[in-house]
C-alpha positions as CSV (number, residue, x, y, z in Angstrom):
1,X,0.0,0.0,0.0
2,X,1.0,3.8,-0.8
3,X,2.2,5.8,1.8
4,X,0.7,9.0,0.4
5,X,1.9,11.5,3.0
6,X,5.5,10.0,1.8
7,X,4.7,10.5,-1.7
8,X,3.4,13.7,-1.4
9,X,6.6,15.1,1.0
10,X,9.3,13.4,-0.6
11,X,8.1,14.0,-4.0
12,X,6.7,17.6,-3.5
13,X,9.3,19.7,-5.4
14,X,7.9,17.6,-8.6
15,X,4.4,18.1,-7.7
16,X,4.8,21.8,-7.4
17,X,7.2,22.5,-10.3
18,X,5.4,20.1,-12.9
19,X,3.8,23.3,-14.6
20,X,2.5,23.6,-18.3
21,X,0.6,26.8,-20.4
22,X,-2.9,26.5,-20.7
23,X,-3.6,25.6,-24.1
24,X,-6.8,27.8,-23.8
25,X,-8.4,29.3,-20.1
26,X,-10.7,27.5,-18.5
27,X,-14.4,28.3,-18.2
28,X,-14.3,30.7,-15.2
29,X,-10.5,31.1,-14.7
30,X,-7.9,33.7,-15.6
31,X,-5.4,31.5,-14.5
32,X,-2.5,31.4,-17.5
33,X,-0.7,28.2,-16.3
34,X,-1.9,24.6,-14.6
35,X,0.0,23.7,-11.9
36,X,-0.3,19.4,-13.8
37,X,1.9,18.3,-10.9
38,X,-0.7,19.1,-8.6
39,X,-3.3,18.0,-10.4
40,X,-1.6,14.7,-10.9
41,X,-1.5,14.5,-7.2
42,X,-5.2,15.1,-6.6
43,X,-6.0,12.1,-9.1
44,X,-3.8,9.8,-7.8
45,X,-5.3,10.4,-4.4
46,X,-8.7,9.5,-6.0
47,X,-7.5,6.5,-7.5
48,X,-5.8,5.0,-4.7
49,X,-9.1,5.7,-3.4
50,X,-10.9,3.5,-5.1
51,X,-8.5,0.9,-5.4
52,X,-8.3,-0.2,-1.5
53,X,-4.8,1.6,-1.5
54,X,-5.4,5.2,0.6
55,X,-6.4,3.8,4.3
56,X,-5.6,0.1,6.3
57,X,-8.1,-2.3,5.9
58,X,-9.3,-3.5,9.3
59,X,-10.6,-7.4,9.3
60,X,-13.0,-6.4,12.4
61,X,-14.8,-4.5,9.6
62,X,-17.8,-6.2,8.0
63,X,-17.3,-7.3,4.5
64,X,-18.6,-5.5,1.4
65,X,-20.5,-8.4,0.6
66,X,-22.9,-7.8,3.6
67,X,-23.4,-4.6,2.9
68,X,-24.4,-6.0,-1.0
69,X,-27.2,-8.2,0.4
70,X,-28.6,-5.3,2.4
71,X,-29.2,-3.2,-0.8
72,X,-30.6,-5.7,-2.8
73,X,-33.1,-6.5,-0.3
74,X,-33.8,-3.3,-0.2
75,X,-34.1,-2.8,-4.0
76,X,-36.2,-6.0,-3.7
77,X,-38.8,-4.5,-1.2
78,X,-38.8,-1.5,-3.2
79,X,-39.5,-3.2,-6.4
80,X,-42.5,-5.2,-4.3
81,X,-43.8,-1.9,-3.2
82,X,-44.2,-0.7,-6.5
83,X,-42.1,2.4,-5.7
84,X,-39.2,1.2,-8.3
85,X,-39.1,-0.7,-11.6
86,X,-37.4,-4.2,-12.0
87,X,-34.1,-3.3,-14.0
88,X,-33.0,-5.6,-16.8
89,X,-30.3,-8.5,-15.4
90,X,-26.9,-8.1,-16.1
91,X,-24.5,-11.1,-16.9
92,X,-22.3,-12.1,-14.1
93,X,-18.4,-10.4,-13.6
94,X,-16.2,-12.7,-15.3
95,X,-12.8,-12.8,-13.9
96,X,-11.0,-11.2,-17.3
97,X,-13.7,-8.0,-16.5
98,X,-12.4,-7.4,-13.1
99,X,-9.6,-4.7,-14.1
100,X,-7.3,-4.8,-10.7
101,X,-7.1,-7.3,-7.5
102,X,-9.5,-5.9,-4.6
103,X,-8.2,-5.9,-1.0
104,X,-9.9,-8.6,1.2
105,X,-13.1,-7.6,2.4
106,X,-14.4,-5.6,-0.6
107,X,-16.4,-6.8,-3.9
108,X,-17.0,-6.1,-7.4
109,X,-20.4,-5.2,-8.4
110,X,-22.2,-3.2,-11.3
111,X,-22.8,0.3,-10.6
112,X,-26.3,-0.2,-11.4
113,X,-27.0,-2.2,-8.2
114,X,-25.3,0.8,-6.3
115,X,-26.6,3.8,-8.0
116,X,-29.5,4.5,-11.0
117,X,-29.9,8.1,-12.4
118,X,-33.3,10.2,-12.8
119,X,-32.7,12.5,-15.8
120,X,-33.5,15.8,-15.4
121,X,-36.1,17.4,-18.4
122,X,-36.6,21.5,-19.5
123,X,-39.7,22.4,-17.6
124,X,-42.4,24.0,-20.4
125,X,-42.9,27.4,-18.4
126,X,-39.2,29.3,-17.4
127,X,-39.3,32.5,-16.3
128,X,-36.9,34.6,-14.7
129,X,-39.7,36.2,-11.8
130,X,-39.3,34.3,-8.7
131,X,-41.9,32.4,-8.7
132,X,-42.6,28.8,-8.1
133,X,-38.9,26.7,-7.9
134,X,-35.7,27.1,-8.8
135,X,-34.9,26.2,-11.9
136,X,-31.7,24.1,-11.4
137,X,-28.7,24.0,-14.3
138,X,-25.0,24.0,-14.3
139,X,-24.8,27.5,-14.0
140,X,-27.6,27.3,-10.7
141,X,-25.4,24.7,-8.9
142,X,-21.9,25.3,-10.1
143,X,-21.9,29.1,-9.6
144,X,-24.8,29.7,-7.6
145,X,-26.4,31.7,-9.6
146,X,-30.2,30.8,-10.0
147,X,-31.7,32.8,-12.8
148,X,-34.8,30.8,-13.7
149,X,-37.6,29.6,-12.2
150,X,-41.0,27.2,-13.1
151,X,-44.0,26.0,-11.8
152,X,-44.1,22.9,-13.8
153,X,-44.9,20.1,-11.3
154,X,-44.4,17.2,-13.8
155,X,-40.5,18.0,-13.7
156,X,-37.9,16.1,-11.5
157,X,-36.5,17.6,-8.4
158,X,-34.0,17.9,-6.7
159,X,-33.1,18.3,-2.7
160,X,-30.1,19.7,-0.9
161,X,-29.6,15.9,0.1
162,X,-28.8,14.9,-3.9
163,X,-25.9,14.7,-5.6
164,X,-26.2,15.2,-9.0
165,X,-24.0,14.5,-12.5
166,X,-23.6,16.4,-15.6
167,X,-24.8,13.9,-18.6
168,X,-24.8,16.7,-21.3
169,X,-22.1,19.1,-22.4
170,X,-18.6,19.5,-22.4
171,X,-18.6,18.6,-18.6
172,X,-20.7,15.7,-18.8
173,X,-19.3,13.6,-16.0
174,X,-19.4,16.3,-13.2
175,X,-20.6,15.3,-9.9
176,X,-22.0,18.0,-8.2
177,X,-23.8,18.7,-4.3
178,X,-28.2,19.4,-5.2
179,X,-30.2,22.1,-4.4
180,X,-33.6,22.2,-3.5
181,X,-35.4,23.0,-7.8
182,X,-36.5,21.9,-10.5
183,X,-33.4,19.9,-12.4
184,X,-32.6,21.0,-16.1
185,X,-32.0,18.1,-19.3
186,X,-28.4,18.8,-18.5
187,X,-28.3,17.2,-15.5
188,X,-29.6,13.6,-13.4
189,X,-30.1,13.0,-10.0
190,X,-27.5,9.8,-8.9
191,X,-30.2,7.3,-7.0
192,X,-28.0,5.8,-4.3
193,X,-28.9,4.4,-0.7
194,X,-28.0,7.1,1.5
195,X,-25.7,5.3,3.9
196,X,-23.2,5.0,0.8
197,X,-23.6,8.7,-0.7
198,X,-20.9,10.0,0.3
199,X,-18.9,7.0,-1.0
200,X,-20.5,6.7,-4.7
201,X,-19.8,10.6,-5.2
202,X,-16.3,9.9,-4.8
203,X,-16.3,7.5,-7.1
204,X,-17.9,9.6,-9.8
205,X,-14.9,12.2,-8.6
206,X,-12.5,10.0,-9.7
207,X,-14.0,8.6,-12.8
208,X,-14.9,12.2,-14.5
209,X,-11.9,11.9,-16.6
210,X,-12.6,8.2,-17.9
211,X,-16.5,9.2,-18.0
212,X,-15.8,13.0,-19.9
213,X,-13.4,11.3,-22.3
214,X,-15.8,8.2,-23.0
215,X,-18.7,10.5,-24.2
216,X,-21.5,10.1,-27.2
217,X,-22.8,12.3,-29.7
218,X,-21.0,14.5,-31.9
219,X,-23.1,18.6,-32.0
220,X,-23.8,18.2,-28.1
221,X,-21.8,15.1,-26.3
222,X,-23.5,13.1,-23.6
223,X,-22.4,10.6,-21.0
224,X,-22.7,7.4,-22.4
225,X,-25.2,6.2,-19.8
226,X,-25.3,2.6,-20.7
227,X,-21.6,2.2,-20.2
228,X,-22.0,3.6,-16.7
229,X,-25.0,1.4,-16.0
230,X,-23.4,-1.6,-16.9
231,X,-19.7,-0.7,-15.8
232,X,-18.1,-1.8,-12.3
233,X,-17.6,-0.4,-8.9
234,X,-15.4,-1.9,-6.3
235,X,-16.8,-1.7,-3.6
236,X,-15.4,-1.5,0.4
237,X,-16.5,-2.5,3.7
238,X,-19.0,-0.3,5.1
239,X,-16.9,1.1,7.8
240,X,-13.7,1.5,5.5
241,X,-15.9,3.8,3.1
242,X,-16.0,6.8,5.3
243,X,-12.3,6.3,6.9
244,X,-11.3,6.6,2.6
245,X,-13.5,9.6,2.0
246,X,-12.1,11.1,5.4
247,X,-9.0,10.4,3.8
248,X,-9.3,11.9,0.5
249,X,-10.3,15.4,2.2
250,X,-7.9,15.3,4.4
251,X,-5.4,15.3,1.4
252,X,-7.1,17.0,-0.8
253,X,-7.0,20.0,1.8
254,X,-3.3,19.4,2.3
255,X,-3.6,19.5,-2.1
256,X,-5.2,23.0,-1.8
257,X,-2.7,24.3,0.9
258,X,0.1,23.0,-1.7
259,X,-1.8,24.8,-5.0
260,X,-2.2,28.1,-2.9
261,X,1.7,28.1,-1.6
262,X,2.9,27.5,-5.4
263,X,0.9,30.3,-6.6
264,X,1.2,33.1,-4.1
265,X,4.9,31.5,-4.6
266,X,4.8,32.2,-8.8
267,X,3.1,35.1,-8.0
268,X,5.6,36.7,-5.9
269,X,8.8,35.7,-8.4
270,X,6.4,37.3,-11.1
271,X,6.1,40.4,-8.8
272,X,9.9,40.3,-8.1
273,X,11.1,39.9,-11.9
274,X,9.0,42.8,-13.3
275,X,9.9,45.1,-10.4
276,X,13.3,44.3,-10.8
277,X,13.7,44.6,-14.8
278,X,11.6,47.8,-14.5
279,X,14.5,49.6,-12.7
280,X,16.5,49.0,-16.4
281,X,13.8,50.7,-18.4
282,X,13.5,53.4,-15.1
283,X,17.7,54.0,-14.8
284,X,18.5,57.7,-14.9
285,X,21.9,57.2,-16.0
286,X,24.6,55.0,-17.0
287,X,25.9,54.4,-12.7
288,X,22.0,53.5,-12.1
289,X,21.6,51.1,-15.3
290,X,24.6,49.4,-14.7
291,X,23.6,48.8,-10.5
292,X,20.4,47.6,-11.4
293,X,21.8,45.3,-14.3
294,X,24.5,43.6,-11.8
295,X,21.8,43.0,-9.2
296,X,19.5,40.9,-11.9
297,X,22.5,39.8,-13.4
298,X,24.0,38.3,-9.3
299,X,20.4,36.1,-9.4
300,X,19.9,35.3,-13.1
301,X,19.5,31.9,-12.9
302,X,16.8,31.9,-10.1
303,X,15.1,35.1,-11.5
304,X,14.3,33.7,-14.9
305,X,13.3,30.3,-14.6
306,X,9.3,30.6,-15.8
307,X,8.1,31.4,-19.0
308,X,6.4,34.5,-17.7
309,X,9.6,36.1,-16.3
310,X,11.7,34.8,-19.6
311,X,8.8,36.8,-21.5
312,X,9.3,39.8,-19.5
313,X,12.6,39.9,-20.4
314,X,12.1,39.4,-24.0
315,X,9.7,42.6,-23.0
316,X,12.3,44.7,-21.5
317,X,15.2,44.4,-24.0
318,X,12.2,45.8,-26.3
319,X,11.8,48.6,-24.4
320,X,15.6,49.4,-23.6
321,X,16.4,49.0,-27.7
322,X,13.7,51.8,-28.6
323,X,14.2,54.2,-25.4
324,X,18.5,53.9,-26.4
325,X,19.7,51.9,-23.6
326,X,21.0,48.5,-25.0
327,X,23.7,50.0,-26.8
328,X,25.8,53.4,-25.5
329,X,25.7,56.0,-28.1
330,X,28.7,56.9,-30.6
331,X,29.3,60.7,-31.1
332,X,30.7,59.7,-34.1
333,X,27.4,58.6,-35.9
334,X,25.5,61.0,-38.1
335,X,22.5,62.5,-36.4
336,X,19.3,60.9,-37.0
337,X,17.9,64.5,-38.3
338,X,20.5,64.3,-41.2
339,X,18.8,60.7,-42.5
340,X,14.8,62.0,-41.6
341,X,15.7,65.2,-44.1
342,X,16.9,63.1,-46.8
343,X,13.3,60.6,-46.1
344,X,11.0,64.0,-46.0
345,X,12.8,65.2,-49.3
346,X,12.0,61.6,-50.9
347,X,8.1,61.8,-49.4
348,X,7.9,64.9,-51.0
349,X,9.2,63.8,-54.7
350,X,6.7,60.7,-54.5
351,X,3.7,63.4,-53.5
352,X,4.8,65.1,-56.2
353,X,5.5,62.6,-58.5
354,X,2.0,61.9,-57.7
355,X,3.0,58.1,-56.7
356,X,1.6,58.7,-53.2
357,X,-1.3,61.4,-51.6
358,X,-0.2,63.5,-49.1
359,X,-2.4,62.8,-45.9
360,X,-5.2,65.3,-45.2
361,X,-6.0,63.6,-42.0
362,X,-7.4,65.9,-39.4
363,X,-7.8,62.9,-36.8
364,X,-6.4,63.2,-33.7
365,X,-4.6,60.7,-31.5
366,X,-4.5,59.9,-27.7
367,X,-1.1,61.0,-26.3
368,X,-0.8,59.6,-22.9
369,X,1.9,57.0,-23.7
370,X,3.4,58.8,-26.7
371,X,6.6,60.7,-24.8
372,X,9.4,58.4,-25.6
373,X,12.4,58.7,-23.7
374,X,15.4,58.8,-25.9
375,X,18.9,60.2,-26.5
376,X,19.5,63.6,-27.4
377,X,21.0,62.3,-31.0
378,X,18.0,60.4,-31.7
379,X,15.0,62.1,-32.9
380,X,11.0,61.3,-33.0
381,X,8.7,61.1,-36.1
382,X,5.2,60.1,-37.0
383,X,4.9,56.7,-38.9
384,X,3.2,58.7,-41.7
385,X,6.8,60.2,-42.5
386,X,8.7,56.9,-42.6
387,X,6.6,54.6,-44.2
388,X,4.0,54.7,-47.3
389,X,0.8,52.9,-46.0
390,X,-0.5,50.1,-48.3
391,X,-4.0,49.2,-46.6
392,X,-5.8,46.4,-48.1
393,X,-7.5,46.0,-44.8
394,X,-11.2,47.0,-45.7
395,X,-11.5,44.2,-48.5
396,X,-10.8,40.5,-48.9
397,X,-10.1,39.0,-52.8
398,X,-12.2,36.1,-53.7
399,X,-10.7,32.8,-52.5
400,X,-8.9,30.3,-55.5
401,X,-7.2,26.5,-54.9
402,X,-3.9,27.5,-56.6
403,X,-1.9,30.8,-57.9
404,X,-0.3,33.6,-55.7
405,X,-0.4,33.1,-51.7
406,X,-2.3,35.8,-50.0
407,X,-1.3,36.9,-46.4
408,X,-3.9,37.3,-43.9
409,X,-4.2,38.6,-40.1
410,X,-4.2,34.5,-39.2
411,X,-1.1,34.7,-40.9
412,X,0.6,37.4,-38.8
413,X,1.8,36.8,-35.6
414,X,3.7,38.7,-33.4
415,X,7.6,39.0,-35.2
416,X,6.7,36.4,-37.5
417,X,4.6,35.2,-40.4
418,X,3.0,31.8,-39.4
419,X,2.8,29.7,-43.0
420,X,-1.2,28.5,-41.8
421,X,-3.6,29.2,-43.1
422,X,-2.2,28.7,-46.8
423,X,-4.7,30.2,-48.6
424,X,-4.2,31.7,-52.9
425,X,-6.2,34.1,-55.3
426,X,-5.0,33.5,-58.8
427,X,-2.8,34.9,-61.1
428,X,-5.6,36.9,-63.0
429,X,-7.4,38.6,-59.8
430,X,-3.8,39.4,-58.0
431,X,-2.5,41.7,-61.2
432,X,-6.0,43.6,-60.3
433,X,-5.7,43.2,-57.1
434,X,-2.5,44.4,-55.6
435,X,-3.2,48.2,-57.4
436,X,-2.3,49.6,-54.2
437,X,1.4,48.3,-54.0
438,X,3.4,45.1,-53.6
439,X,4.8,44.3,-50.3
440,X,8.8,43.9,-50.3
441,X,11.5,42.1,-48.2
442,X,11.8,44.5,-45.4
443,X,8.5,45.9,-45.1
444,X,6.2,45.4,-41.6
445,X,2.9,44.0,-41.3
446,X,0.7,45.1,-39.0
447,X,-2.7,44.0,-37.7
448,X,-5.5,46.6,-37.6
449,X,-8.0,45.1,-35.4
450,X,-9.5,42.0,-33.9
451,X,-7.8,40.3,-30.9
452,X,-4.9,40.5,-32.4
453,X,-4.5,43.9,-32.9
454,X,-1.1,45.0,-33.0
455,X,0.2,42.0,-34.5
456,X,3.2,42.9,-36.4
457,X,5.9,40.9,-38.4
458,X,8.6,41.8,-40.9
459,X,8.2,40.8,-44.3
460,X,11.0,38.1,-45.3
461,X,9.1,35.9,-47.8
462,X,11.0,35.3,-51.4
463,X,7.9,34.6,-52.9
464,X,5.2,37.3,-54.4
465,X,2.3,37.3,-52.4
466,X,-1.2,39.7,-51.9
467,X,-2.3,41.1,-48.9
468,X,-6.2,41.4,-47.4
469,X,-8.6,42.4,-44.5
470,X,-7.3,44.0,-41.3
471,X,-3.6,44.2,-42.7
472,X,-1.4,47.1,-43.7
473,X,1.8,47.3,-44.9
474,X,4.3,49.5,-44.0
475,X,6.9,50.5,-46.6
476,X,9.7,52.5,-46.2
477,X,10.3,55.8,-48.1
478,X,14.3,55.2,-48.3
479,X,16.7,52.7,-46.7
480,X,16.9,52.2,-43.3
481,X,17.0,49.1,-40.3
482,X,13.2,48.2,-40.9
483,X,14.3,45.7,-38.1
484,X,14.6,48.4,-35.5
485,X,11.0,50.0,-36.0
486,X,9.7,46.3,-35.8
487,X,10.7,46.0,-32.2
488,X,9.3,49.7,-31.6
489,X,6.3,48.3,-32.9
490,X,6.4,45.2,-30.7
491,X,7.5,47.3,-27.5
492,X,5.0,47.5,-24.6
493,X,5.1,51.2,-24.9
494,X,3.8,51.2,-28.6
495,X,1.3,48.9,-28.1
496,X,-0.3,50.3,-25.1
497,X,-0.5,53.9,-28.1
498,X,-2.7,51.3,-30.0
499,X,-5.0,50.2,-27.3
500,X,-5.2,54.2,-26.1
501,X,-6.4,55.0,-29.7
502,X,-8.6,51.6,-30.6
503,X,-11.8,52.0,-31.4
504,X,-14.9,49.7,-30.8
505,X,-15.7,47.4,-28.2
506,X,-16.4,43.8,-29.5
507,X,-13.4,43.6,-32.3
508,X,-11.2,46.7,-31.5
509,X,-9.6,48.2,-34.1
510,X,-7.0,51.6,-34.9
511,X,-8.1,53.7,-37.8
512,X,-5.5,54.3,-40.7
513,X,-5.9,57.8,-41.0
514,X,-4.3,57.5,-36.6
515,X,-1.9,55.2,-36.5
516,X,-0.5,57.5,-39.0
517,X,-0.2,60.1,-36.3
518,X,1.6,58.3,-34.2
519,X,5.4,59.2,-33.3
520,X,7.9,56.6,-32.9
521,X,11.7,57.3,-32.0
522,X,13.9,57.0,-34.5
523,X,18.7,56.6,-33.9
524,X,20.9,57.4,-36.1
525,X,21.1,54.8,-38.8
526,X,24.4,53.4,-37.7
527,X,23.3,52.8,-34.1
528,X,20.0,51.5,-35.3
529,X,22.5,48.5,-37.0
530,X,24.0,47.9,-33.3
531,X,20.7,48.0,-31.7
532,X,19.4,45.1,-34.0
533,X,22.7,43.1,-33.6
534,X,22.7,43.2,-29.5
535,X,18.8,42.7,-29.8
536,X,19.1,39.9,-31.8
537,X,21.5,38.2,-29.7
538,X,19.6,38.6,-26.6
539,X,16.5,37.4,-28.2
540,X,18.8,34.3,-29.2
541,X,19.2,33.9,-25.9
542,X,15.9,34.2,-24.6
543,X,14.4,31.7,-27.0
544,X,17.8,29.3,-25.9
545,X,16.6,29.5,-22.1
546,X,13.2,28.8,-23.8
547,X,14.0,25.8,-24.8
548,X,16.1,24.7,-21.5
549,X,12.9,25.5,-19.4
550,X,10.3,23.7,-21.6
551,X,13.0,20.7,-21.8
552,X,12.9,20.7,-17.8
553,X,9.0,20.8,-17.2
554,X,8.7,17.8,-19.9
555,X,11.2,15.9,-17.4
556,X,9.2,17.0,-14.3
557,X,5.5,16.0,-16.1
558,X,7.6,12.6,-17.2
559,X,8.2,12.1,-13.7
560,X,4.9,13.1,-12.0
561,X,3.5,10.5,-14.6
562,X,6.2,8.0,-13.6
563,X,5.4,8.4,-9.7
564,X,1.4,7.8,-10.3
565,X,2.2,4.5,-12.3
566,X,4.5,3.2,-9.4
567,X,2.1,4.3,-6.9
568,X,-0.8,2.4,-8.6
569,X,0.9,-0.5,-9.7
């Protein structure tokens, strides 16, 4: 038998540091990251559980077999009284069913001589005025909030006393406490003997996973009630039932103490690492820069060990490559005022060349977050006057199987073009298309709206290729580090100018004729080269510690899954 105080003690730093990303949040949680190791914990608690493993069996205790008889006599009695309906006979357990050896004292037995299930049905009159009963759905007894009510008397109901399981849904499986109402088609009431409640809800605990995964129906999946009707439950001594549910709180509460320490615990490191980077991006001077920098730099290999912190890092060389502080300034470089003539002079032969319009724009933008701090050799300049504006983001071509690949907002990420979705127009509709310019190696993509707004990546592709709805390209009016303005557009700073000036609610978007407005810093073009290069380097070595820390939480989930197959077998 497990010890499972032993396994949880001597094997906590794996329980606590087996982490992964959410793939997508939960319904009701903001929570970015699982803490699996945990989670690993709490099912193998349930499984031991079930499997005679969690608690001493006792020989004084009277067998599970006993405690068998009793409730069929008492099904029999009911069945005499009328009260219930005979259920169909079930073939006997063979010994190749039984799927693990049972402890002495308990028995196998079908789950539906333990437990039958009253499905719930919608009642015909709902109505949101209290009156009548509570009209009892997921929503009523997960959340507690009860937003319905009926009168319809023909419905099933449910008291405080219940327990009740999800058979429709995306949570079907979930065992949850009643509520005095009127249950919903969503939801059954679990028909059990009272005197072993407590014990069949724990068993419907540990098999949500096994039930969720197992479901029917394709539009709207269901619990495959059958299956549970005709599968197994092993079951223990009377006695031995309550001293394994006491059991499984008692752990589970030490499981919560455990999930609320590693969280207040990432919390705090997150807390620490953004306070601590901010003092870069804050540094008055060189003597305060280089004191904060040796201070992260003493506990670097304890300060960034999540993915949060590694991203926040990422974040703030960003912000210290557009505000002029990953690189120290060269006297020696041509100001930045000497390149942004030579760019206005080249805006002003296109206008006049009548190859581009010059902007008549009388929007305004929000300002709050538009004071850059840079070096006195730098300069600042809206976007409008380093970049021609090709906007195909009001219109999408029509759709074809082959011919020239078109670029969409699902194809722009955040630094990089992701090659899904490939999608094409062909070579007919893109020559009458693409009237507003061709996108070329250098040039930025940016996202207009949607939730990914802001999106911007650098245009690298060898290949000819059309652009459409909520993109615009931004192309350069002479030669400089496109590079550069892509990490201004990626920095914290310029993306909270983007949110200030969105508009809409649902699918926020920026306007054109404003993001045109808004001022970005721009270095002298030599220093813009060195910022890149350091940049570049540190983002090498971001993505390098990347890989280290998703290589180690693979080991640690490999070895929560190895201690819950030693513990169970």
């Amino acid at each position: 038998m497990a010890d499972t105080h032993t396994l949880i003690t001597e094997y906590i730093d794996i329980w606590t540091s087996a982490i992964k990303k959410r793939s997508s949040q939960g319904r009701g949680s903001n929570k970015k990251i699982e803490l699996t190791g945990i989670k690993k914990l709490r099912e193998l608690i349930l499984e031991l559980a079930v499997r005679g493993q969690l608690v001493p069996q006792d020989p004084n205790d009277e067998p599970a077999s006993v405690l068998l008889k009793r409730i069929a006599a008492e099904k029999e009695q009911l069945i005499k009284d009328k009260k219930i309906k005979p259920s169909k006979a079930l073939p006997e357990i063979g010994e190749d069913e039984k799927p693990f050896e049972l402890p002495d004292g308990w028995e196998w037995s079908k789950n539906i001589d333990l437990f039958t299930l009253t499905k719930g049905k919608k009642p015909k009159n709902l109505s949101e005025n209290n009156i009548g009963s509570p009209y009892l759905d997921i929503e009523a007894l997960d959340r507690g909030n009860i937003l319905r009510y009926t009168d319809d008397e023909k419905c099933p109901r449910s008291t405080n006393k219940d327990i009740l399981v999800v058979c429709d849904g995306s949570r079907s499986g979930l065992v949850l406490d009643g509520k005095d109402g009127v249950i919903g088609s969503t939801l059954a009431i679990i028909e059990t003997p009272t005197y072993i409640q407590v014990y069949v809800k724990l068993f419907f605990r540990q098999a949500f996973q096994r039930l969720n995964s197992s479901m029917k129906g394709a539009a709207i999946p269901h619990l495959d009630t059958k299956s549970l009707r005709e599968g197994l439950f092993a079951v223990p001594p009377f006695k031995e039932q309550y001293r394994i549910v006491a059991k499984v709180d008692e752990l589970m509460a030490l499981c919560d103490q455990l999930e609320q320490q590693t969280e207040n615990s990432i919390t705090a490191h997150q807390t620490l690492v953004e306070t601590l980077l901010a003092t870069l991006t804050s540094s008055e001077n060189t003597a305060a820069f280089n004191q904060s920098w040796t201070r992260i730099a003493a506990h670097f290999d304890t300060l960034f060990t999540t993915e949060h912190s590694i991203d926040q890092l990422k974040q703030t060389v960003l912000q210290l490559a557009v505000i002029g502080k990953l690189v120290p300034q060269n006297p020696n470089d041509e100001p930045a005022s000497v390149l942004l003539k030579k760019i206005a002079a080249e805006k002003e032969q296109l206008i006049k060349d009548k190859k581009i319009k010059k902007s008549l724009s009388v929007d305004n933008i929000i300002r709050e977050n538009c004071d850059w701090s840079y070096p006195k050799q730098w300069s600042k300049i809206e976007l409008q006057d380093l970049f021609k504006f090709i906007d195909y983001r009001g219109k999408n071509p029509a759709k074809s199987d082959k011919g020239k690949r078109i670029i969409t907002a699902k194809n722009i990420r955040m630094g990089f073009i992701k090659n899904d979705p490939i999608e094409y127009i062909s070579e007919e509709l893109y020559k009458s298309w693409m009237v507003r310019g061709f996108p070329q190696i250098g040039d930025i993509l940016f996202v207009t709206e949607g939730h990914t707004m802001g999106f911007v990546s650098l245009v690298e592709l060898e290949y000819e290729f059309a652009l459409a709805q909520r993109t615009i390209c931004f192309q350069p009016f002479m030669k400089f580090d496109t590079t550069f303005f892509l990490y201004v557009l990626m920095s914290q700073q310029f993306q909270d100018i983007i949110k200030d000036n969105q508009t809409g609610s649902a699918a926020g978007g920026i306007k054109a004729s404003k993001l045109k407005k808004v001022p970005v810093p721009f270095p002298p073009l030599a220093e813009q080269h060195r910022i890149v290069k350091k940049a570049d380097e540190l983002m090498t070595l971001c993505d390098q510690l990347k890989t280290r820390l998703s290589q180690a939480q693979t080991t640690q989930l490999h070895l929560a899954d190895t201690i819950v197959e030693q513990a169970i077998n």
